[in-house]
N, CA, C and O atoms as a DFTB+ gen file, in Angstrom:
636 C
 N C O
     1  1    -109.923     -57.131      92.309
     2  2    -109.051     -56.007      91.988
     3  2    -107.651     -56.514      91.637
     4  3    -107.115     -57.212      92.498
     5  1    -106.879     -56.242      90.352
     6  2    -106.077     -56.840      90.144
     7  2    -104.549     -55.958      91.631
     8  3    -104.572     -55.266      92.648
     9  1    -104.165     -56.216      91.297
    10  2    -103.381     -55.949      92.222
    11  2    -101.745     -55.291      91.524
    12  3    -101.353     -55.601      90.399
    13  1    -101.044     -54.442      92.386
    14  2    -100.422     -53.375      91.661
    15  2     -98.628     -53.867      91.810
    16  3     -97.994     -53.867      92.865
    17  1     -98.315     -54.097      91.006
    18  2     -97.002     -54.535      91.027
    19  2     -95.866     -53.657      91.743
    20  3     -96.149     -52.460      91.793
    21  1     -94.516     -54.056      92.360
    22  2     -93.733     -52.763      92.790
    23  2     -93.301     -51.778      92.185
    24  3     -92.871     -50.705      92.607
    25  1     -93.481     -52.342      90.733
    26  2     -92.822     -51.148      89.855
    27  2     -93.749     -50.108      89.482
    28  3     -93.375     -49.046      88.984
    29  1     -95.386     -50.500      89.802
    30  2     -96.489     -49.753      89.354
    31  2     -96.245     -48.903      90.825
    32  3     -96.409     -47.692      90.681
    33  1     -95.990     -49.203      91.795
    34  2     -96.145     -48.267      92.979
    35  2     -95.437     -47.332      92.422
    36  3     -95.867     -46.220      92.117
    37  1     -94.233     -47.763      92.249
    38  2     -92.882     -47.054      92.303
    39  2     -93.105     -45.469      91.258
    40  3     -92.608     -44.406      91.632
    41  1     -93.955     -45.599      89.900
    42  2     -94.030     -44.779      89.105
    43  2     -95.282     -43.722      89.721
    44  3     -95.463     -42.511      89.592
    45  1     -95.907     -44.618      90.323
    46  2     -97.141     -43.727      91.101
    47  2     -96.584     -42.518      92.041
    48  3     -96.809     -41.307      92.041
    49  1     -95.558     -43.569      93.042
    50  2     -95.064     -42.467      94.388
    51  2     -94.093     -41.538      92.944
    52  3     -94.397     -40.346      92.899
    53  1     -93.350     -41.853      92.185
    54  2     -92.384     -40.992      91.976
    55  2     -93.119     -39.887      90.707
    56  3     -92.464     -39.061      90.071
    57  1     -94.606     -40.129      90.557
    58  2     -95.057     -39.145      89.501
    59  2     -96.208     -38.145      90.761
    60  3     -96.592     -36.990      90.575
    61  1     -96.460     -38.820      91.695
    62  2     -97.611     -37.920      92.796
    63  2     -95.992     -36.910      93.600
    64  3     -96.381     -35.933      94.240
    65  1     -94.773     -37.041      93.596
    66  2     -94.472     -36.341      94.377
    67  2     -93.812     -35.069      93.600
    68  3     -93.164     -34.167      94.132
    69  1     -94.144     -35.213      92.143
    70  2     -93.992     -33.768      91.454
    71  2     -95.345     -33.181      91.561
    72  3     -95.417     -32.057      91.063
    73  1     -95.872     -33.403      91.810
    74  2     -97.616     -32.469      91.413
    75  2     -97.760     -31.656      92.111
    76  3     -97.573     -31.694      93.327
    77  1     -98.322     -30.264      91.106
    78  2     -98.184     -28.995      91.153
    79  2     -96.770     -28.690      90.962
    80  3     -96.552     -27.705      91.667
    81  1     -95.841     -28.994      90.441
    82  2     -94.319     -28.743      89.751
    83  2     -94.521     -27.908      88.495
    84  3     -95.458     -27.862      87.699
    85  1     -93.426     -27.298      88.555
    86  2     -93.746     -26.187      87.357
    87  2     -92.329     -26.659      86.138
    88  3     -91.980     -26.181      85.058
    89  1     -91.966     -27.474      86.736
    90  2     -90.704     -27.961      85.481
    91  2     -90.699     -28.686      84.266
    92  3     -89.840     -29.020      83.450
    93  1     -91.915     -28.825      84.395
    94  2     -92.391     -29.555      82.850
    95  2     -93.411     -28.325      82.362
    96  3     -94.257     -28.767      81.584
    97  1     -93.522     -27.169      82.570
    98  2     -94.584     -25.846      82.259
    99  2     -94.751     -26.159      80.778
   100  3     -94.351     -27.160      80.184
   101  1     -95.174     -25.496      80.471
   102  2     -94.830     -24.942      79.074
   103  2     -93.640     -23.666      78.576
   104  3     -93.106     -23.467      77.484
   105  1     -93.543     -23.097      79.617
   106  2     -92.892     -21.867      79.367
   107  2     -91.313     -22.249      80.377
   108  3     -90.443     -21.378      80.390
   109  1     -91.140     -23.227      80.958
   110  2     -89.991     -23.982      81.223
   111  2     -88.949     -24.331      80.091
   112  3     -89.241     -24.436      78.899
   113  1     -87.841     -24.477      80.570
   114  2     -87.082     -25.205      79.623
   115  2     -86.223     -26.759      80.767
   116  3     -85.575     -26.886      81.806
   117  1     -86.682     -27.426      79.902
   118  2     -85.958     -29.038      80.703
   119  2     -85.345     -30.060      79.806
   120  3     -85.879     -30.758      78.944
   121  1     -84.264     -30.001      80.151
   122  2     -83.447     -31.126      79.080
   123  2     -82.655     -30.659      77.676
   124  3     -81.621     -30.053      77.396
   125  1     -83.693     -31.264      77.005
   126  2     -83.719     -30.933      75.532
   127  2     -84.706     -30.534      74.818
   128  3     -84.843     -30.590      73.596
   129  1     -85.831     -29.866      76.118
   130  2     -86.979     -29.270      75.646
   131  2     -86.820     -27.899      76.147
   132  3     -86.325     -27.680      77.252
   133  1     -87.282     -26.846      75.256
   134  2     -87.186     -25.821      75.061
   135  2     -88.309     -25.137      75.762
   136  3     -89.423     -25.659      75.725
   137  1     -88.098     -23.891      76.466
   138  2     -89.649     -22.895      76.663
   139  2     -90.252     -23.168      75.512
   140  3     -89.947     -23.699      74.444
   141  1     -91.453     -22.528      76.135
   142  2     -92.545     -22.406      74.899
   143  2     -92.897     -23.887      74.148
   144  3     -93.065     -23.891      72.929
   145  1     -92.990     -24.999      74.837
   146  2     -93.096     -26.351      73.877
   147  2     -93.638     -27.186      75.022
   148  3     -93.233     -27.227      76.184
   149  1     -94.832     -27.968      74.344
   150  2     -95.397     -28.803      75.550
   151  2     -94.421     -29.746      75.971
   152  3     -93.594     -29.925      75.078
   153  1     -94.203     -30.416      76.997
   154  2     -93.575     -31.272      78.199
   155  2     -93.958     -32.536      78.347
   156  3     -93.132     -33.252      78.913
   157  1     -95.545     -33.326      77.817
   158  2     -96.349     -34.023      78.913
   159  2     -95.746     -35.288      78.769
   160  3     -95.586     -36.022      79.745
   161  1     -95.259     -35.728      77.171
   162  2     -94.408     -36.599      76.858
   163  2     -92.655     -36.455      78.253
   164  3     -91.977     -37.358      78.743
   165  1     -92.614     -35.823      78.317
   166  2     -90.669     -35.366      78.648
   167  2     -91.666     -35.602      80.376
   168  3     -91.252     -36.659      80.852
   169  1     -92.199     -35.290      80.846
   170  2     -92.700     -35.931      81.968
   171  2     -92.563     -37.281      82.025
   172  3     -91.583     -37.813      82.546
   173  1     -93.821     -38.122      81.338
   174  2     -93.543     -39.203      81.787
   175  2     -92.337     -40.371      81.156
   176  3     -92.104     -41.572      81.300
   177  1     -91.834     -39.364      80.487
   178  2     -90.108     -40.304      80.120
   179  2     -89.618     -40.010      81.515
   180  3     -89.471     -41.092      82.084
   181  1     -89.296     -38.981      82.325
   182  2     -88.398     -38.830      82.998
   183  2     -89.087     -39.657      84.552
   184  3     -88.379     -40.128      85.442
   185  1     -90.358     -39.655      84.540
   186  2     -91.058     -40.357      85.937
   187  2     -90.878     -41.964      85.926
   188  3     -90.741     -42.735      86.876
   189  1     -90.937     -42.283      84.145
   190  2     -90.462     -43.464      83.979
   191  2     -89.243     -43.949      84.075
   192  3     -88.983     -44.973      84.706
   193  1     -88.527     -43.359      83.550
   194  2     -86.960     -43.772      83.888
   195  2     -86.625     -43.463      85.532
   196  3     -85.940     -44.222      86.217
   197  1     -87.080     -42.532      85.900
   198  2     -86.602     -42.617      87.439
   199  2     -87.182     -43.682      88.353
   200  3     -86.671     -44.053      89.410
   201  1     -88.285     -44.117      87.830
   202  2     -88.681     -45.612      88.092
   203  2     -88.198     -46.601      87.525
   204  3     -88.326     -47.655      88.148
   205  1     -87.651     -46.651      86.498
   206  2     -86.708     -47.892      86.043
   207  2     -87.290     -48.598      85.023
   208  3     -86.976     -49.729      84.653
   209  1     -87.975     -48.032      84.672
   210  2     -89.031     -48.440      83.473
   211  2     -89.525     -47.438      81.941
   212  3     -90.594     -47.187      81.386
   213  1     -87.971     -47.066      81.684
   214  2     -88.096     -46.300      80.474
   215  2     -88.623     -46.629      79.594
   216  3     -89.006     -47.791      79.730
   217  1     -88.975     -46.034      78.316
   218  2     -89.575     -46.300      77.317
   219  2     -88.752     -46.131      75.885
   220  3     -89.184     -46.132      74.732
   221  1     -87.201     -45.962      76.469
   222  2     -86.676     -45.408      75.551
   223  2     -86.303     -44.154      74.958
   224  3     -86.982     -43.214      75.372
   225  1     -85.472     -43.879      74.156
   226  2     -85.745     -42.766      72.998
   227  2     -85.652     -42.519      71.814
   228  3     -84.692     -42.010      71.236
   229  1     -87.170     -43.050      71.151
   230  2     -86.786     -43.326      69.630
   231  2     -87.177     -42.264      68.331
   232  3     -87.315     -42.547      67.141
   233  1     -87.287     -41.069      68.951
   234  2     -87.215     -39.920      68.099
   235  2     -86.302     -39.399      68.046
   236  3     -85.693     -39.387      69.116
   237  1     -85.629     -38.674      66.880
   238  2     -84.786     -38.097      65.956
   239  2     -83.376     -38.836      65.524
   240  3     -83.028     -40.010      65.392
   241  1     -82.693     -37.451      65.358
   242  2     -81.446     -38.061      64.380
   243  2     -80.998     -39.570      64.636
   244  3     -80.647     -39.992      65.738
   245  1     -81.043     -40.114      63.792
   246  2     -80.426     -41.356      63.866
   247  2     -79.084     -41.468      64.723
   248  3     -78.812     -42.203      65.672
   249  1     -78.109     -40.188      63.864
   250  2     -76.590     -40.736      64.596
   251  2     -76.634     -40.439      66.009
   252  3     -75.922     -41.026      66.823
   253  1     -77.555     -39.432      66.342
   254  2     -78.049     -39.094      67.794
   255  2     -78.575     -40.340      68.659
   256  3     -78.115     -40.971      69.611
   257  1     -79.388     -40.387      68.129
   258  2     -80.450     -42.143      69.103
   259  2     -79.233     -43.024      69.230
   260  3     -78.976     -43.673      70.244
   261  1     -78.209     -42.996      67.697
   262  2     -77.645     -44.480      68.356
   263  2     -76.691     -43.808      69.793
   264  3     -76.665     -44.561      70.767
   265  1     -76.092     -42.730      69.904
   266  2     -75.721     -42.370      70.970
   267  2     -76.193     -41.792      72.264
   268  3     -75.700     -41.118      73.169
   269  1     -77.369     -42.340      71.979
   270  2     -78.775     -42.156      73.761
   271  2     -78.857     -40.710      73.218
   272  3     -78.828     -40.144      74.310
   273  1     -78.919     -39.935      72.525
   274  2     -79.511     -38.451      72.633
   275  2     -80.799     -38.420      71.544
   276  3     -80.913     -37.560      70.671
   277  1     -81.726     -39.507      71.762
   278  2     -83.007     -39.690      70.670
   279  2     -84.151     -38.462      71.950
   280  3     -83.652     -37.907      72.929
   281  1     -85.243     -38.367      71.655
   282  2     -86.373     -37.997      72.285
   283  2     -87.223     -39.120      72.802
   284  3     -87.000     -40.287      72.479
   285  1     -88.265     -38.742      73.661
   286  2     -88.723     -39.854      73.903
   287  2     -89.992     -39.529      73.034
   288  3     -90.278     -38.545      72.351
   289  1     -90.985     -41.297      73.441
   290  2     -92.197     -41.422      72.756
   291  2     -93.053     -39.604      72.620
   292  3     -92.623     -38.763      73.410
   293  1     -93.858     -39.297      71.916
   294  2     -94.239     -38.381      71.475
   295  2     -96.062     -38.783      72.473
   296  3     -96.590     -39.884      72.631
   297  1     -96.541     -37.446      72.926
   298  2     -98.139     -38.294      72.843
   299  2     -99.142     -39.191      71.959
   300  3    -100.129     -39.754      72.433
   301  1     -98.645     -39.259      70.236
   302  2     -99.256     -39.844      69.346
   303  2     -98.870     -41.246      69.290
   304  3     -99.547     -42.184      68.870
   305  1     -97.715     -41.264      69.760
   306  2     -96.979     -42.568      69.325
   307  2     -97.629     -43.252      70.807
   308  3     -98.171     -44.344      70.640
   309  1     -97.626     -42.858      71.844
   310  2     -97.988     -43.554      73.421
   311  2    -100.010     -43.999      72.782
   312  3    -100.706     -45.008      72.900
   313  1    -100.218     -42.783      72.220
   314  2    -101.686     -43.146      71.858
   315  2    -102.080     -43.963      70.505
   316  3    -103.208     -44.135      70.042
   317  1    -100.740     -44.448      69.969
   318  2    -101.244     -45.732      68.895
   319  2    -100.875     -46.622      69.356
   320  3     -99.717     -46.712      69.764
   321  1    -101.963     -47.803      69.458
   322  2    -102.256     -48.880      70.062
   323  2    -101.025     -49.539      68.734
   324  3    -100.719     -50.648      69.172
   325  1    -100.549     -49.403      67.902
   326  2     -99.990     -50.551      66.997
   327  2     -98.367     -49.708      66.690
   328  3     -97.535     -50.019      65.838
   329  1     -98.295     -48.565      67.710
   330  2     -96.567     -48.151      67.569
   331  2     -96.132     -49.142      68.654
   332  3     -96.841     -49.056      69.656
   333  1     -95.196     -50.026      68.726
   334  2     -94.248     -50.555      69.431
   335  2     -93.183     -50.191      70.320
   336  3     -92.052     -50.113      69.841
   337  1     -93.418     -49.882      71.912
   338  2     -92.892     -48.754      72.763
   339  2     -92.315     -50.056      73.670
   340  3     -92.857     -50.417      74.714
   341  1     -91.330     -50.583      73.190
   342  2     -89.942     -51.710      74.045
   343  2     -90.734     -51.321      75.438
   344  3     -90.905     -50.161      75.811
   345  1     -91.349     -52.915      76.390
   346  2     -92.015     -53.057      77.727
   347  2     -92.737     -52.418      78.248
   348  3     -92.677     -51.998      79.404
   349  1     -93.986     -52.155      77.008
   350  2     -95.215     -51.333      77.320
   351  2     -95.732     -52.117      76.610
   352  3     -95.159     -52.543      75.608
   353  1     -97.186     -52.566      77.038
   354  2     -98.162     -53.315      76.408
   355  2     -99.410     -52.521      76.516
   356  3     -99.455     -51.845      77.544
   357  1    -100.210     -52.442      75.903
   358  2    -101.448     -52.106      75.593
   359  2    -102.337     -52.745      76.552
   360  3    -102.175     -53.939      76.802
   361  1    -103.284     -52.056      77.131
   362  2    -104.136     -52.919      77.690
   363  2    -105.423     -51.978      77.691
   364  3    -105.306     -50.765      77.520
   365  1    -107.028     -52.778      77.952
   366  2    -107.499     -52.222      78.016
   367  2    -108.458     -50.910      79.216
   368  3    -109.172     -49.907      79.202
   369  1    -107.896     -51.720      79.951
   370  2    -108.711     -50.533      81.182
   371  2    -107.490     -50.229      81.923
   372  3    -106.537     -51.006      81.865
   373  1    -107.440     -49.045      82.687
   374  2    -106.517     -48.686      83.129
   375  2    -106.196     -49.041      85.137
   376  3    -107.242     -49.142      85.777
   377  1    -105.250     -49.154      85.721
   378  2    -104.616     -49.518      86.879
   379  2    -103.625     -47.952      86.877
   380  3    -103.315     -47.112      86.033
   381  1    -103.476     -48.087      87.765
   382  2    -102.651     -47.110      88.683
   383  2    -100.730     -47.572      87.963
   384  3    -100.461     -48.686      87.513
   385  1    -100.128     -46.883      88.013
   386  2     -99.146     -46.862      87.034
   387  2     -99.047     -47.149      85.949
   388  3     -97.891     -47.373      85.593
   389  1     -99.787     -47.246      85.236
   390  2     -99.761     -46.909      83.619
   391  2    -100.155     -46.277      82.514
   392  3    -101.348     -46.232      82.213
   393  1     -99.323     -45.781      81.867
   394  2     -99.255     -44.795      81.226
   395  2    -101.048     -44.845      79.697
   396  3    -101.457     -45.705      78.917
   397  1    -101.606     -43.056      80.138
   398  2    -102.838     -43.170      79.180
   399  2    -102.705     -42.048      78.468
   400  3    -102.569     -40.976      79.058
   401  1    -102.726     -42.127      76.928
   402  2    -102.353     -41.393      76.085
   403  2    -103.766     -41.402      74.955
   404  3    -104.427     -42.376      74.594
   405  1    -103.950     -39.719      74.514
   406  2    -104.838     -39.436      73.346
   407  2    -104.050     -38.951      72.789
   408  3    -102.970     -38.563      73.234
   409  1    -104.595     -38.856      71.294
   410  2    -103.302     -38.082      69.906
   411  2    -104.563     -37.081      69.679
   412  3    -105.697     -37.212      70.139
   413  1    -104.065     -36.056      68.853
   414  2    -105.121     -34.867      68.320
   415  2    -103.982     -34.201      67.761
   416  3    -102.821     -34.515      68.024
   417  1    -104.290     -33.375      67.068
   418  2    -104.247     -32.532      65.746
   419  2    -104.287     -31.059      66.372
   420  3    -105.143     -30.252      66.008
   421  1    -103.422     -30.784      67.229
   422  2    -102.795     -29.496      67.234
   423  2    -101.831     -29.350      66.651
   424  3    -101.043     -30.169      66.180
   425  1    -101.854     -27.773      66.654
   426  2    -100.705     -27.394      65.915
   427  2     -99.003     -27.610      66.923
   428  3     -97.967     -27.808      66.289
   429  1     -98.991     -27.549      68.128
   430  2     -98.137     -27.420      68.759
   431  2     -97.951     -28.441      69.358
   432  3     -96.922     -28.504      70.031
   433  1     -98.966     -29.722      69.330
   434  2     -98.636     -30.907      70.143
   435  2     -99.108     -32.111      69.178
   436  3     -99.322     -31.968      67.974
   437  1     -99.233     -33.298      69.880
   438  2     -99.460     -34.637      68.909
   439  2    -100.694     -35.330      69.444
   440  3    -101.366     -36.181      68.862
   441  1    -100.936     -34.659      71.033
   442  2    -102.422     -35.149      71.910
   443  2    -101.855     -34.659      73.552
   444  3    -101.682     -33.566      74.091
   445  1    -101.752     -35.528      73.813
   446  2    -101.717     -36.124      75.604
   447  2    -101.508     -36.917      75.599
   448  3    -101.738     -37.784      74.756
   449  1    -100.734     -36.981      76.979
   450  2    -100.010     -38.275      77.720
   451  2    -100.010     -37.646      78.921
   452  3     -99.903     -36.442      79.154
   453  1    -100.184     -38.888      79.930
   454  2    -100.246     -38.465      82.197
   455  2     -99.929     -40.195      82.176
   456  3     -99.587     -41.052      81.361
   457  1    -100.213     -40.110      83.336
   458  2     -99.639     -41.743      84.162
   459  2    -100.811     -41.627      85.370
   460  3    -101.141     -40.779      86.199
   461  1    -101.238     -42.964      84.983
   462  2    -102.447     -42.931      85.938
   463  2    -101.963     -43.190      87.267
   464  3    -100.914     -43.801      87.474
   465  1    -102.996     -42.561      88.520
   466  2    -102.126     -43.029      89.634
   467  2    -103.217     -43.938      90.551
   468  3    -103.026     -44.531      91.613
   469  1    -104.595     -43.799      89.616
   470  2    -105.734     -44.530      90.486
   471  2    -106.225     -45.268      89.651
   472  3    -105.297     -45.509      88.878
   473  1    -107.210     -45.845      89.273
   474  2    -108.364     -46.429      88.229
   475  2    -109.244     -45.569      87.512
   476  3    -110.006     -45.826      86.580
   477  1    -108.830     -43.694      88.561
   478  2    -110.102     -43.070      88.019
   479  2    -108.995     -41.868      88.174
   480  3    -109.569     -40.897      88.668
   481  1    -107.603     -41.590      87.924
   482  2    -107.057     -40.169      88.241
   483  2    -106.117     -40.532      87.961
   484  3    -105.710     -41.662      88.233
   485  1    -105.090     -39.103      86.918
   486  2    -104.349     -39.624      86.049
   487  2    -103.180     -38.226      86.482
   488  3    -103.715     -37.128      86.639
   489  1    -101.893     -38.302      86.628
   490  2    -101.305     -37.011      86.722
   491  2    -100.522     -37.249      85.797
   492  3    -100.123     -38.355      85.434
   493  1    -100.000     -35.189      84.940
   494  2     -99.627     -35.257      83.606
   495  2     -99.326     -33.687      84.299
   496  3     -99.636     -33.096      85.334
   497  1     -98.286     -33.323      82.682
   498  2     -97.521     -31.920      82.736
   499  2     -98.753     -31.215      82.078
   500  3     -99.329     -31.695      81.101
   501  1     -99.127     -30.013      82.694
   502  2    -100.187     -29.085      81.672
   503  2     -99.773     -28.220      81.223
   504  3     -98.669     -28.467      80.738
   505  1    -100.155     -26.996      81.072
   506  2     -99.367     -25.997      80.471
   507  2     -99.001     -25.074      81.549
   508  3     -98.168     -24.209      81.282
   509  1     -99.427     -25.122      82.553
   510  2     -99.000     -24.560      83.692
   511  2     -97.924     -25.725      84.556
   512  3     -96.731     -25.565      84.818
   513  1     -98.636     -26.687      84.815
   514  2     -98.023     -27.023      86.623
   515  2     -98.062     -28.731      86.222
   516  3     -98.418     -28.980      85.070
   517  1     -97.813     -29.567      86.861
   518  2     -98.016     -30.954      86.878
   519  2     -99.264     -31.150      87.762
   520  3     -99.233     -30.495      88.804
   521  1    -100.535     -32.039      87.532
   522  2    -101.413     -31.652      88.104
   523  2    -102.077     -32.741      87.686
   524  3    -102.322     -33.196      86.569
   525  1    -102.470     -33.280      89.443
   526  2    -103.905     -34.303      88.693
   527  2    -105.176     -34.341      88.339
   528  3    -106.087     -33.853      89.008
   529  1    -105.302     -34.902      87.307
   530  2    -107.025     -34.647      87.091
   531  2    -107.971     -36.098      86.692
   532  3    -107.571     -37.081      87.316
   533  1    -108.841     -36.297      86.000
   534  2    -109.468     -37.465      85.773
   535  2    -109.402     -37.482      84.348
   536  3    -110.285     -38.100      83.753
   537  1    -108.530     -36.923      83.719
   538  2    -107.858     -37.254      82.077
   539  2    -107.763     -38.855      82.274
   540  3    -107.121     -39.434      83.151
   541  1    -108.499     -39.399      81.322
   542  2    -108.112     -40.616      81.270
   543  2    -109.411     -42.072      81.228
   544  3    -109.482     -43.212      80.767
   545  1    -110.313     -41.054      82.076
   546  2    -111.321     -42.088      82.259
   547  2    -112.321     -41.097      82.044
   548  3    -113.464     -41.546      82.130
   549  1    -112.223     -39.796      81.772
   550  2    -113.632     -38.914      81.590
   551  2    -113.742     -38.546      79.978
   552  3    -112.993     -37.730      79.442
   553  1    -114.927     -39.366      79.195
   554  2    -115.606     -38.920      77.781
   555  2    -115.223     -36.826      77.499
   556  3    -114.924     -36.280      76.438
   557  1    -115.362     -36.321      78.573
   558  2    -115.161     -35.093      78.715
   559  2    -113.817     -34.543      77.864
   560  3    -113.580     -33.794      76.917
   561  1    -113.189     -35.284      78.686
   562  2    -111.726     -34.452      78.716
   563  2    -111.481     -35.080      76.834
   564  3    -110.853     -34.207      76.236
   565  1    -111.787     -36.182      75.975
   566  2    -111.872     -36.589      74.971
   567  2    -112.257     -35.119      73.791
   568  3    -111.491     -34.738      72.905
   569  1    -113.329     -34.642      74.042
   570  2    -113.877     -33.780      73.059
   571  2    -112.794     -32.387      73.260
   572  3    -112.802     -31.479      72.428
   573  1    -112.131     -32.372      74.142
   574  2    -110.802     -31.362      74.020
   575  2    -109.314     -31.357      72.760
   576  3    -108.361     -30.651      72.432
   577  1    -110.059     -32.845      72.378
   578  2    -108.772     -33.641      71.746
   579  2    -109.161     -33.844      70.484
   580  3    -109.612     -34.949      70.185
   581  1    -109.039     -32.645      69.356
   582  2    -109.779     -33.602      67.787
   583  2    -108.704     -34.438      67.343
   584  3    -107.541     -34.597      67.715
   585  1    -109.416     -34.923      66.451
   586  2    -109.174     -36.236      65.762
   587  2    -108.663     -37.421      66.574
   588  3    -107.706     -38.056      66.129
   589  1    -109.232     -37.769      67.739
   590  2    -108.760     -38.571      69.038
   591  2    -109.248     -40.027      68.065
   592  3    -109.839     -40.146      66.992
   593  1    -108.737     -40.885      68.931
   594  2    -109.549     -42.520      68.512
   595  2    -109.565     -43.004      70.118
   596  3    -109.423     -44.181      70.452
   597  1    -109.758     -41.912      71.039
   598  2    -109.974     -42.558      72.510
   599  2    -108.487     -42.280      73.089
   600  3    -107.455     -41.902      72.534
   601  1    -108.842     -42.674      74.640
   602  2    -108.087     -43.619      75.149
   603  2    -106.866     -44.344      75.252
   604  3    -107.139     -45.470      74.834
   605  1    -105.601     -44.305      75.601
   606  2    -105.047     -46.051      75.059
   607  2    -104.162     -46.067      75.949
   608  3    -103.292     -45.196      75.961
   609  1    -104.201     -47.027      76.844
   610  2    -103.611     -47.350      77.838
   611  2    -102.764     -48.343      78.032
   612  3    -103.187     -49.480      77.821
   613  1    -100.898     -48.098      78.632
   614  2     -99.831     -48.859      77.883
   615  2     -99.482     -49.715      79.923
   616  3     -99.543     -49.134      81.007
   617  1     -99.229     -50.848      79.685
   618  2     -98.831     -51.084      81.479
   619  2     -97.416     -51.714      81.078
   620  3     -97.206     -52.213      79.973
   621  1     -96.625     -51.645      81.938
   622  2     -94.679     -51.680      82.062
   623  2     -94.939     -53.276      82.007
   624  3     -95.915     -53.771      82.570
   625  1     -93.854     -54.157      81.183
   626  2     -94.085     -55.592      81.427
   627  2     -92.741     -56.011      81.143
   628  3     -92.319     -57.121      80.819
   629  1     -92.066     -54.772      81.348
   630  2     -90.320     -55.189      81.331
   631  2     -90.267     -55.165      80.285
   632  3     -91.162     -55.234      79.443
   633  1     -88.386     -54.984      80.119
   634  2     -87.998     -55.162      79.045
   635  2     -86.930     -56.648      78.131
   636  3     -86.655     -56.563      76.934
């Protein structure tokens, strides 16, 4: 069993002690996200950075990003294995703090994104509550997601 680094604890304890939280809802407003707009991305930016292991923010206005007011990774961008997310590496099976992302072709979102907290259980913002489920390792939860290519699982390796 590979074994879990402090910073992998660290994102675990600080993403299990929102669950069942309603501040990433859908019908919430947090940050620079608006009611009515999925969260699951703006979750695990904010579980990550409060662990110390941001991902950045490299969406929108330019003159914005260069002054820290970018967005963070999107679920499509966490779920392409070949977008470049500064001290996230790709890997293939998943461990307990790291982040597992599908892309799909809604109209209102780009896929999914949660942060695994086991080998087999993944917690993420839903449209209700923050909540864990087995997103991540279940073929199931996949056919919810069109135009998916799987899977893709990113682990923190500094920056």
């Amino acid at each position: 069993m590979i074994q879990e680094s402090a910073k992998s604890k660290k994102i675990v304890k600080n993403a299990k002690k929102y669950d069942k939280s309603k501040k990433w809802s859908y019908e919430a407003e947090k940050d620079n996200f608006k009611s009515n707009t999925n969260k699951c991305n703006k979750f695990v930016y904010d579980i990550l950075t409060e662990s110390g292991a941001s991902p950045g923010l490299p969406n929108g206005n330019p003159i914005k990003k260069f002054f820290g007011y970018g967005s963070p990774p999107t679920a499509s961008q966490w779920a392409d294995p070949n977008y470049d997310i500064p001290g996230w590496d790709v890997v293939s099976s998943p461990k307990a703090g790291d982040v597992v992302a599908v892309s799909a072709n809604f109209s209102d979102a780009t896929g999914h994104v949660g942060i695994m907290i086991s080998g087999t259980q993944s917690i993420g913002a839903s449209h209700y509550t923050v909540r864990i489920t087995n997103f991540g390792t279940s073929s199931y939860n996949l056919s919810e997601y069109p135009g998916n290519n799987g899977y893709v699982y990113r682990r923190y390796v500094g920056n």
